[in-house]
N, C-alpha and C positions, 0 to 999 in steps of 0.2 A: 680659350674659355675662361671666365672670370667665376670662379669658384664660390665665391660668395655671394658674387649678383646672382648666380644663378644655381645654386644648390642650398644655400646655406640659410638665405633669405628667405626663400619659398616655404623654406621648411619649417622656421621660428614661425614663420606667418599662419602656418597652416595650424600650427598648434595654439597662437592667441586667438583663432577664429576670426583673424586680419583677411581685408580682399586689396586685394590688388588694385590701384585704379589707372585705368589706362590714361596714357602721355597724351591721346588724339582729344580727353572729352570734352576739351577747351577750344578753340582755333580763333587767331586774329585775325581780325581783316586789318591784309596788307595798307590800307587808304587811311584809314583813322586812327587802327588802332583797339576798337569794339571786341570784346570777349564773344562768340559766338556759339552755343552750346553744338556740339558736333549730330546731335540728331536734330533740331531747329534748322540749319544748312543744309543735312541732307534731304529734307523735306520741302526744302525753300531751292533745290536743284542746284543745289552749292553755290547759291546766288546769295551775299550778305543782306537780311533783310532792310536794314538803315541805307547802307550807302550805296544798294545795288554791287557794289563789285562783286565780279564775276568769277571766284575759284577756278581752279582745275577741276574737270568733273572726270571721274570715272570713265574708261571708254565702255566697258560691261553696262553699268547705269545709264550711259548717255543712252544708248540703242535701248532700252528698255524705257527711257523715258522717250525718246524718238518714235515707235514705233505705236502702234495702236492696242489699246490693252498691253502691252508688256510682251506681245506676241511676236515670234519672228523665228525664220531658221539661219540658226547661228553656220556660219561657211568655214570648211575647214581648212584648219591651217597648214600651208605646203610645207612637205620636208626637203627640209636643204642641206647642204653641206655644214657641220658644227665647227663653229672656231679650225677655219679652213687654213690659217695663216702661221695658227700658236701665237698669237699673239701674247705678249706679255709688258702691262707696266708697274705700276705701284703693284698690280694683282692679275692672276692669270684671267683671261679671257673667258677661256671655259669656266671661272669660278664667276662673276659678274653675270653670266649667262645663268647660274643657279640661281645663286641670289635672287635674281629677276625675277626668275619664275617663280620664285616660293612666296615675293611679295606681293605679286601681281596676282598668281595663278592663273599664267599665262604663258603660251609659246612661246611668245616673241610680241613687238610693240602694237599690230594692226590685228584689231577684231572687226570681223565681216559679217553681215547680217541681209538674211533679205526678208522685206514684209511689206506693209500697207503703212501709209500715213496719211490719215484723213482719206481712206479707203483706194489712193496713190499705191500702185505699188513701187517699189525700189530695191534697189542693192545699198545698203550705208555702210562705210567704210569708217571707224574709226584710231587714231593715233593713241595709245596709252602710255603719257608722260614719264609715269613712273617707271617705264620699264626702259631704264638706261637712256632716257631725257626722249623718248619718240625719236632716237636716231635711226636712219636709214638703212636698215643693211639689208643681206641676203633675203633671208624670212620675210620684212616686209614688203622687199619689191616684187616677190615672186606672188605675195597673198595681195598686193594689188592687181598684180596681172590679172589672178586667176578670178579677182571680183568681178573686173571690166570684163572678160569673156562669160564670166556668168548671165550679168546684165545683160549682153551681145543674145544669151541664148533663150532669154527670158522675154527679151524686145520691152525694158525698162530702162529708166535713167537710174544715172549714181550719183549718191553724195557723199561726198569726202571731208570728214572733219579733222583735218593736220593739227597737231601739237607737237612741235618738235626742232629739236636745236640743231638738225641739219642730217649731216651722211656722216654714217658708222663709222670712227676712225681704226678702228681692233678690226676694220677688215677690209681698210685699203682702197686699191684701185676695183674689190668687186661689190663693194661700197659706193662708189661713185658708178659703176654700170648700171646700177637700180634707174638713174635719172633717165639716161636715153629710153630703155627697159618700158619705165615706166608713161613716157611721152607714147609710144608706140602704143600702150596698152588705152591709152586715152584717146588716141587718133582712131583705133578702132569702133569707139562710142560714137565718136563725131561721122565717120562714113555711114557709119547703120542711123544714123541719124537719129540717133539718142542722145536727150539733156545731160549733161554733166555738169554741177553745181557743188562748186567750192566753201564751203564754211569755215572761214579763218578762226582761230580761235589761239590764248595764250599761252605760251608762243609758236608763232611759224616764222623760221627762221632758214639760212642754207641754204642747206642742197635742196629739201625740199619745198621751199621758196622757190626753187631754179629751175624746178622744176612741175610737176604735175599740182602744186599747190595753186599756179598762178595762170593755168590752161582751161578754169573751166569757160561755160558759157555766161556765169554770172558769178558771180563772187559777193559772197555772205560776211560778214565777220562780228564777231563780238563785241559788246560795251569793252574799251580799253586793251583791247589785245595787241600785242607785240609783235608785229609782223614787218619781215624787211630780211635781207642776205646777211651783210655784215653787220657785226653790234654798234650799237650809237659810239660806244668809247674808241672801237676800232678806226672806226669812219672819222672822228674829231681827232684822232690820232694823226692819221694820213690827211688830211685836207690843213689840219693845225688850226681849223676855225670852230667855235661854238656852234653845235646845230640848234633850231626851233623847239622852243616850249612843245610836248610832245611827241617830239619828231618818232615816227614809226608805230605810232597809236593808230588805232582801228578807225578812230577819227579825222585824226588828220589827214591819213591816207583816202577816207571817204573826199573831203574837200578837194586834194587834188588829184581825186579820178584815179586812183591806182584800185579802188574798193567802190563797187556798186551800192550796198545798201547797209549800216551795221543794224544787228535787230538785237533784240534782248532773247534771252534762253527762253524765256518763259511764251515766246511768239514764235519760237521759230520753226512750228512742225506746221502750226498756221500758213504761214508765210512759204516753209517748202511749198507745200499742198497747195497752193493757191500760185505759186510758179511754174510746177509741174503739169496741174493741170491746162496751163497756157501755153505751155511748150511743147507740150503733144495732143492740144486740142481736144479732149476731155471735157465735157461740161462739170459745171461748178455744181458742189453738193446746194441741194435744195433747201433753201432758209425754212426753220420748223412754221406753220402758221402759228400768228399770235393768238391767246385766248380772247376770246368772245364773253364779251360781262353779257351776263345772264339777271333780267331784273326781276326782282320778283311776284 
């Protein structure tokens, strides 16, 4: 504990009637460079007004902006085995696991939801970066399971929004079991004959790349997201050659067919709903009639 950042400071401040100003109320966009006021962004869907690039969003926000009205029943998170291994590197396992939650206020990386989109309903699955980079472990391969059988029990498709640098290392080979784990929980959807639709977003990387990120029936991704197993530097590493302007971009991968469609945020509950209802045969919401000028 740093005694003066945090006792000492608070307290002169409290006494000159100083406020504190928070670190976040500024943010760059990565691509230019633009000062971006932090409530402008999140109002803009953490989408940079100027240059379109596309943030990190919230996995809590995204499901609240995903769903219709803000409305949905949040699924709860399975309890699993905690820091099953002891892990320990720079810092114990079980402390990174607090950490996480007290920044996130969150279980674990995957928050689950089920509601309507554009009167659709669904199970949405989403990754939450910040909690220990959306890596794979126990917690979240169990809370996909238990999504896909909720869906299975609902007779609705899922979408899955992956953000994430791959499989848990702090918990090994039951880390890597999530993939199989999770391929099975996916084949389930596909037998009941439910949509399952992938939204790439930045980054999808790894294991979960290797897995249930890249099984759906269609594959969505974001302006410029990061998607691919190994890292560009890993790859030019091992091969000893320069790859392509972009290489691993939402875009490039749309041109050579690894990625069905990239849509912008601000389209994409449109675009689910207008997928979904094609893949389970659902007629399409009814255009409002235009107004009638009335003369006088």
């Amino acid at each position: 504990m740093n005694w003066i950042t945090n006792y000492v400071r608070p307290r002169i401040n409290s006494m000159l009637g100083r406020r504190e100003v928070p670190e976040n109320l500024w943010i760059k966009c990565p691509e230019t460079g633009e000062m971006v006021f932090h409530k402008d962004l999140e109002e803009n869907k953490w989408v940079i007004p100027a240059s379109g690039f596309h943030m990190k969003m919230p996995a809590k926000a995204r499901l609240a902006d995903l769903f219709d009205d803000g409305a949905y029943e949040s699924l709860p998170q399975p309890k699993v085995a905690q820091d099953p291994l002891k892990f320990r590197d720079s810092k114990r396992y079980a402390d990174r696991l607090k950490d996480s939650r007290i920044k996130t206020e969150q279980e674990d990386t995957i928050v689950a939801g089920l509601g309507h989109v554009q009167g659709v309903k669904l199970v949405a699955v989403v990754h939450e970066f910040n909690f220990i980079g959306g890596s794979l472990g126990m917690a979240a391969g169990e809370a996909i399971v238990k999504a896909c059988e909720r869906a299975v029990s609902e007779k609705c498709p899922l979408v899955i929004f992956p953000a994430s640098g791959g499989a848990r290392m702090q918990e090994g080979i039951l880390s890597l079991m999530q993939l199989p784990r999770t391929t099975v929980a996916v084949n389930m959807l596909k037998e009941a004959g439910l949509p399952y639709i992938v939204v790439l977003t930045n980054p999808t990387t790894g294991g979960v790349t290797a897995s249930y990120a890249m099984l759906g029936d269609v594959h969505i991704a974001e302006p410029g997201a990061e998607i691919g197993f190994a890292g560009k530097r890993v790859i030019e590493q091992t091969l000893r050659e320069k790859l392509p302007q972009g290489f691993q971009t939402a875009e490039y991968l749309l041109e050579h067919g690894m990625v069905d469609m990239v849509v912008k945020r601000h389209d994409l509950p449109a675009m689910l709903a207008k997928l979904l209802r094609m893949l389970t045969k659902q007629p399409g919401q009814q255009a409002l009639p235009a107004p009638v000028a009335i003369s006088a």
